[in-house]
mmCIF file of the C-alpha atoms, coordinates in Angstrom:
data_MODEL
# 
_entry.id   MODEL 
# 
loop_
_atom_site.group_PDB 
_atom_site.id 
_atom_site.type_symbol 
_atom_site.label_atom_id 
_atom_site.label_alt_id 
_atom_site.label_comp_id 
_atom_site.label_asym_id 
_atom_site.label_entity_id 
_atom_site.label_seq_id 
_atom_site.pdbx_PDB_ins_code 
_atom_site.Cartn_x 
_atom_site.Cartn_y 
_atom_site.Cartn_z 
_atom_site.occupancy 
_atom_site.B_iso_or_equiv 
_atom_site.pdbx_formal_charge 
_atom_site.auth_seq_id 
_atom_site.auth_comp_id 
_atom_site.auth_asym_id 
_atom_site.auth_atom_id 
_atom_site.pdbx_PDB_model_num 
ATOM 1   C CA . UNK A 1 1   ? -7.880  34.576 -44.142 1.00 0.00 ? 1   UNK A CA 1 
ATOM 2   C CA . UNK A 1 2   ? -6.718  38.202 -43.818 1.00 0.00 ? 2   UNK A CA 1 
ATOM 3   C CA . UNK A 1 3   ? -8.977  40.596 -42.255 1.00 0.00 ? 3   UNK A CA 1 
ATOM 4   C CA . UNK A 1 4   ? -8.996  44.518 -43.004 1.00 0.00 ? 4   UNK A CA 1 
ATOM 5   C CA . UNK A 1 5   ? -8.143  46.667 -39.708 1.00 0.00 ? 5   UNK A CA 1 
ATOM 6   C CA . UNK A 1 6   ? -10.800 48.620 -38.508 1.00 0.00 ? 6   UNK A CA 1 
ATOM 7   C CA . UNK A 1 7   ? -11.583 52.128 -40.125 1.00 0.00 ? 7   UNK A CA 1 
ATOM 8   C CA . UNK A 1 8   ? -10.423 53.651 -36.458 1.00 0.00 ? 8   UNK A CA 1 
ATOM 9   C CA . UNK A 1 9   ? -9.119  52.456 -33.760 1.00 0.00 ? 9   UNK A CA 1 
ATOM 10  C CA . UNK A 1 10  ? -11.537 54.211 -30.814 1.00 0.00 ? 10  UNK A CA 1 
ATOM 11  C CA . UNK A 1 11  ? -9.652  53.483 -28.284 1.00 0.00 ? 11  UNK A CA 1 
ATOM 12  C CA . UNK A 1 12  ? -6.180  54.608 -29.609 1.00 0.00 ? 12  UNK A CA 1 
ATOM 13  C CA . UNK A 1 13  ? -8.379  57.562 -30.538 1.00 0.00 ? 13  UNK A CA 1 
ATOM 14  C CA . UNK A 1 14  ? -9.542  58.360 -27.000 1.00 0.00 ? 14  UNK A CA 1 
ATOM 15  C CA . UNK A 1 15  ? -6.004  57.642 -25.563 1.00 0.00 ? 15  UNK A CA 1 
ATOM 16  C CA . UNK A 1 16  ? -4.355  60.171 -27.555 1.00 0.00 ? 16  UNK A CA 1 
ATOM 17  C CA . UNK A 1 17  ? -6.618  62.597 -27.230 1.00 0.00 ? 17  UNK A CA 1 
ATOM 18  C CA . UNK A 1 18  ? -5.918  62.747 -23.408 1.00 0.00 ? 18  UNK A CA 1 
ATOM 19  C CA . UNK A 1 19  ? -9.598  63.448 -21.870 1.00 0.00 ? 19  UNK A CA 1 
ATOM 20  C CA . UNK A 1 20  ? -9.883  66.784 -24.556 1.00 0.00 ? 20  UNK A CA 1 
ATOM 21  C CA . UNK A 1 21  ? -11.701 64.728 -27.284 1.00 0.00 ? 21  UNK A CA 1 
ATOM 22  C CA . UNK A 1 22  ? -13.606 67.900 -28.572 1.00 0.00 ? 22  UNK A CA 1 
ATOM 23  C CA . UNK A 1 23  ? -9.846  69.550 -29.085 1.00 0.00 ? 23  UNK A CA 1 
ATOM 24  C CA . UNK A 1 24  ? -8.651  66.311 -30.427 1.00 0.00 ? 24  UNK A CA 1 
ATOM 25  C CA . UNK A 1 25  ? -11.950 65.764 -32.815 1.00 0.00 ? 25  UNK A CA 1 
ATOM 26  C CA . UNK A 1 26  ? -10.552 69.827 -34.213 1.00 0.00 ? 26  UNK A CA 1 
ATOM 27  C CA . UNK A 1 27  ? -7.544  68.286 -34.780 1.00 0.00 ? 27  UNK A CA 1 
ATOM 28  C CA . UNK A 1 28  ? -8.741  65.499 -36.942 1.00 0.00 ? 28  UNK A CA 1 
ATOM 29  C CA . UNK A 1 29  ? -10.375 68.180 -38.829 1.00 0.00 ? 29  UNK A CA 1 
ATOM 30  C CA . UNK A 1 30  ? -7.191  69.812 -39.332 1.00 0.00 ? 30  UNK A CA 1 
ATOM 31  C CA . UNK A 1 31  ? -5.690  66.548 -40.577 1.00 0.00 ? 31  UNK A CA 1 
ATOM 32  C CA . UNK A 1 32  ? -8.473  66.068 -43.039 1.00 0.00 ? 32  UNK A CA 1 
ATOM 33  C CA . UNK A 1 33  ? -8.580  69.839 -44.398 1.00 0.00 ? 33  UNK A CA 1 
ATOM 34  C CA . UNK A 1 34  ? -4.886  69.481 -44.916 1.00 0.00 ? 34  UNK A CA 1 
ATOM 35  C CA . UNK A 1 35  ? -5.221  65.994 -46.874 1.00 0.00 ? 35  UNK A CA 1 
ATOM 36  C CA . UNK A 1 36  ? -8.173  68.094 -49.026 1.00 0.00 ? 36  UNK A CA 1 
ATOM 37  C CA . UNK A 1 37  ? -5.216  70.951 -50.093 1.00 0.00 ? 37  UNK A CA 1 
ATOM 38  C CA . UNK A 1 38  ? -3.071  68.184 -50.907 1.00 0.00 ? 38  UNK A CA 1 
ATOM 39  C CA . UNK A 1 39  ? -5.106  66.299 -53.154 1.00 0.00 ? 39  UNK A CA 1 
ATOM 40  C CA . UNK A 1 40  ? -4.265  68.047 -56.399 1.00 0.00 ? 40  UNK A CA 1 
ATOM 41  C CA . UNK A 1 41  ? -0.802  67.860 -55.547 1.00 0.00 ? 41  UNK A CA 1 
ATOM 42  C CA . UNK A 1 42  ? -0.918  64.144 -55.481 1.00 0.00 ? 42  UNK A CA 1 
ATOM 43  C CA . UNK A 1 43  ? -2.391  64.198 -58.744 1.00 0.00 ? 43  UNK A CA 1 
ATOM 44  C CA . UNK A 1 44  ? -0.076  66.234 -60.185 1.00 0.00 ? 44  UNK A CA 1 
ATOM 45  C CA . UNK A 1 45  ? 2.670   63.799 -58.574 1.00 0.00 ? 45  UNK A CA 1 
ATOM 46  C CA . UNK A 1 46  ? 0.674   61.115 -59.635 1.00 0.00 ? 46  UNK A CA 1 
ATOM 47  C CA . UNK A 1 47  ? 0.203   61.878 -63.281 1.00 0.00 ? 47  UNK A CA 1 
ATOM 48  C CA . UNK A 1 48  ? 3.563   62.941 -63.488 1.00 0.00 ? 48  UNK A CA 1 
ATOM 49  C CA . UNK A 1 49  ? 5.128   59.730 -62.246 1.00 0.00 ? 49  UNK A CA 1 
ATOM 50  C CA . UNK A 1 50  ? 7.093   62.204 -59.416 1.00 0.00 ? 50  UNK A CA 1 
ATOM 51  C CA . UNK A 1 51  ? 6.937   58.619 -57.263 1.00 0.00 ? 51  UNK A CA 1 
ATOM 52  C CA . UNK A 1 52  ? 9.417   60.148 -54.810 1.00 0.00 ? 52  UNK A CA 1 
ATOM 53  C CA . UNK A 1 53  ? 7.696   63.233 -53.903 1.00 0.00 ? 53  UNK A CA 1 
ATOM 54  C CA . UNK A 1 54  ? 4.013   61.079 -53.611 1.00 0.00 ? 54  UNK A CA 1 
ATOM 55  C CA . UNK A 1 55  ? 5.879   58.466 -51.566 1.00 0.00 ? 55  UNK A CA 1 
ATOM 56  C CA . UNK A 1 56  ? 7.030   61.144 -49.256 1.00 0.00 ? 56  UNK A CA 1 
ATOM 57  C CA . UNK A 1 57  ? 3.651   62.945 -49.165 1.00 0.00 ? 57  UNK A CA 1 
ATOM 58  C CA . UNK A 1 58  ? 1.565   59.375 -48.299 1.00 0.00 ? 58  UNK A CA 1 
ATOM 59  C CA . UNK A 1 59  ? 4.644   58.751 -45.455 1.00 0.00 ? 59  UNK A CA 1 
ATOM 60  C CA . UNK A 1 60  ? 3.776   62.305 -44.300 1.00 0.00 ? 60  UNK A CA 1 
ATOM 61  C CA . UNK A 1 61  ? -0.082  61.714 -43.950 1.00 0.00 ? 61  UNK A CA 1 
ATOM 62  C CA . UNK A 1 62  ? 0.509   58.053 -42.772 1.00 0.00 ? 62  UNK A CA 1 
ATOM 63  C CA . UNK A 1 63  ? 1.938   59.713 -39.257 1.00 0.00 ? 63  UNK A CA 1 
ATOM 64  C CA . UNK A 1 64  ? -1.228  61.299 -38.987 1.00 0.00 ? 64  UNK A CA 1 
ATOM 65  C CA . UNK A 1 65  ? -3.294  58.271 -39.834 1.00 0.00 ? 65  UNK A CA 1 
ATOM 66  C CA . UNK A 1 66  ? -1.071  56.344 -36.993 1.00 0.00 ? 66  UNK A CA 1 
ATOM 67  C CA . UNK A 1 67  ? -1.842  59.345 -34.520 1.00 0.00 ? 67  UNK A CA 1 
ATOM 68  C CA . UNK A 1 68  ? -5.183  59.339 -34.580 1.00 0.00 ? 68  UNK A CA 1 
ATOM 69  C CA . UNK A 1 69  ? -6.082  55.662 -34.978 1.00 0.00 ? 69  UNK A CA 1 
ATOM 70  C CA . UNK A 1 70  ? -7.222  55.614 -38.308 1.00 0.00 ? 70  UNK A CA 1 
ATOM 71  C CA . UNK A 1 71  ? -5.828  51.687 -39.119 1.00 0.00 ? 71  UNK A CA 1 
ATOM 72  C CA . UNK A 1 72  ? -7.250  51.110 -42.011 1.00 0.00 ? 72  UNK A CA 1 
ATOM 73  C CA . UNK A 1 73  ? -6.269  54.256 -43.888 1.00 0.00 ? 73  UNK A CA 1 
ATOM 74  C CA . UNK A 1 74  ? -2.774  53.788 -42.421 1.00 0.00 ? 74  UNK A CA 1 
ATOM 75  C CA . UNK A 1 75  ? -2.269  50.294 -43.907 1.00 0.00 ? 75  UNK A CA 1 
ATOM 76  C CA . UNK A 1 76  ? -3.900  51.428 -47.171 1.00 0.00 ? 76  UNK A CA 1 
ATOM 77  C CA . UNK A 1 77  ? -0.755  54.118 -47.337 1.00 0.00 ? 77  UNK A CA 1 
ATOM 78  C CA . UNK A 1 78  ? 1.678   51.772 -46.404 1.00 0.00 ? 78  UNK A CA 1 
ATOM 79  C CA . UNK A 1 79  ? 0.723   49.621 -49.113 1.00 0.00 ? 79  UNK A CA 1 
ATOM 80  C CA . UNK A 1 80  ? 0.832   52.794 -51.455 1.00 0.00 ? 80  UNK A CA 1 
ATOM 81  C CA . UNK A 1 81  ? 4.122   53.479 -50.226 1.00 0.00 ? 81  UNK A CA 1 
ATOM 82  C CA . UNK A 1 82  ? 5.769   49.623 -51.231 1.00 0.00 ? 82  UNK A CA 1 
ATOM 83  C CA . UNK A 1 83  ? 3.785   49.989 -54.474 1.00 0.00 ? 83  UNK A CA 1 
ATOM 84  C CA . UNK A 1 84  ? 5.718   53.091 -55.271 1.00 0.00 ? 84  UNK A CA 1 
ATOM 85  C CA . UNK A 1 85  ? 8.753   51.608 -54.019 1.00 0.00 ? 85  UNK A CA 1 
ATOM 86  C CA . UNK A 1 86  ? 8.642   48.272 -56.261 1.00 0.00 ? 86  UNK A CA 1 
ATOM 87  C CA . UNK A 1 87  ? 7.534   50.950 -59.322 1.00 0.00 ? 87  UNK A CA 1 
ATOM 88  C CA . UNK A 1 88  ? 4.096   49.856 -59.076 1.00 0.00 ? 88  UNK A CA 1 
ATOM 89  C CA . UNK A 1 89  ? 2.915   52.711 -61.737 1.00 0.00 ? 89  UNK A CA 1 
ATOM 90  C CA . UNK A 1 90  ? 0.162   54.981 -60.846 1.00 0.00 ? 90  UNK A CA 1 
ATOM 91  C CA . UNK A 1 91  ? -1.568  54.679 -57.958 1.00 0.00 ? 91  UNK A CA 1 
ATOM 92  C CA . UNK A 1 92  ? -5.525  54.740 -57.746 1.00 0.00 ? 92  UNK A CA 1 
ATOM 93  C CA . UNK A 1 93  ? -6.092  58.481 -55.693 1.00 0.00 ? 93  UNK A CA 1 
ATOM 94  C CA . UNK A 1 94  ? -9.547  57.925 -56.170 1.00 0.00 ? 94  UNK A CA 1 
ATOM 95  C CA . UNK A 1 95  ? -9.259  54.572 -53.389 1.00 0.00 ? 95  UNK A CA 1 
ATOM 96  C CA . UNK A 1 96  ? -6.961  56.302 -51.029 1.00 0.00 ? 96  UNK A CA 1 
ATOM 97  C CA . UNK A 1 97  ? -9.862  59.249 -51.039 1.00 0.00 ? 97  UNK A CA 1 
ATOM 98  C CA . UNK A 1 98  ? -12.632 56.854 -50.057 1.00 0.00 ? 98  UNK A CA 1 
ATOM 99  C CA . UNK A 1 99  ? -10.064 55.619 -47.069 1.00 0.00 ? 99  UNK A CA 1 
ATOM 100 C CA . UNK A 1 100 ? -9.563  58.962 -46.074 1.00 0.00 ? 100 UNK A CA 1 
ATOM 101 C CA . UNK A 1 101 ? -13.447 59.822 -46.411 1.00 0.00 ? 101 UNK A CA 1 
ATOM 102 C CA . UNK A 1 102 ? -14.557 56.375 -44.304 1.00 0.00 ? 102 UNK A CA 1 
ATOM 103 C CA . UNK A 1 103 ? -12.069 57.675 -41.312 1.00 0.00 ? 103 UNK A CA 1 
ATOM 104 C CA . UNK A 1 104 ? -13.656 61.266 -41.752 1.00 0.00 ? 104 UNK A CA 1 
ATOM 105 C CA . UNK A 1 105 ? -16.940 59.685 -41.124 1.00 0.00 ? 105 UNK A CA 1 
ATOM 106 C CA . UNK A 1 106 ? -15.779 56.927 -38.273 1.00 0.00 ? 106 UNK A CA 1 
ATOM 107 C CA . UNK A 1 107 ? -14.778 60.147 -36.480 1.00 0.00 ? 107 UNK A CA 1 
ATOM 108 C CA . UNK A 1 108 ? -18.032 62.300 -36.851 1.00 0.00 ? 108 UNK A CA 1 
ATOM 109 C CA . UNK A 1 109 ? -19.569 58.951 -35.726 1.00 0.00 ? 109 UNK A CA 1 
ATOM 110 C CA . UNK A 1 110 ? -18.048 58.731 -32.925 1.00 0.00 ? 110 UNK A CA 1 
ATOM 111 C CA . UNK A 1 111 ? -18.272 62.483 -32.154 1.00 0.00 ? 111 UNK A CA 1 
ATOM 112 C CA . UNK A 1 112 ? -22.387 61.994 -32.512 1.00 0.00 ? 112 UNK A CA 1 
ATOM 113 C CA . UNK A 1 113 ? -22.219 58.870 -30.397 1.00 0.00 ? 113 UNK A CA 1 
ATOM 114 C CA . UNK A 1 114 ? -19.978 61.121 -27.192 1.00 0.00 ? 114 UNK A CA 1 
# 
């Protein structure tokens, strides 16, 4: 049976943020404003069928994912990634934004809960 990885990894989370969590919970809000100014790039990308430029922009924002912990989202882009790379067609943007919006909210969860 395969499982889904967690939305975040907490403890990868807490490691990398080195004892500073409120300066590393800033910097996941960087990461996520920067995804939002991307967004209708990757549409544009998207609709266009610019697969190389998308692929590189999901590799980009699947280093961030692995930084901060954020498992599920990085295997989601991963997957994007080999769909591009077989010529899998469009991709659903719509899915990848729910991933990114479930790790947006496993972090302000875990802010409330500190």
């Amino acid at each position: 049976m395969n499982q889904d990885p967690p939305i975040l990894n907490e403890d990868r989370f807490r490691r990398m943020a080195c004892g500073d969590m409120d300066s590393f919970y800033e910097l996941a809000g960087d990461y996520f404003e920067e995804v939002e100014s991307r967004i209708p790039e990757w549409r544009k990308l998207n609709a266009s069928g610019d697969d190389h430029r998308l692929r590189e922009e999901f590799h980009r924002s699947k280093g961030g994912a692995a930084i901060f912990g954020f498992e599920r989202l990085h295997a989601h882009l991963t997957s994007l990634e080999k769909q591009i790379e077989a010529g899998g067609g469009e991709v659903d943007i719509d899915q990848l934004l729910g991933e990114y919006e479930n790790a947006k909210q496993a972090v302000a969860a875990l802010q409330v809960g500190n």
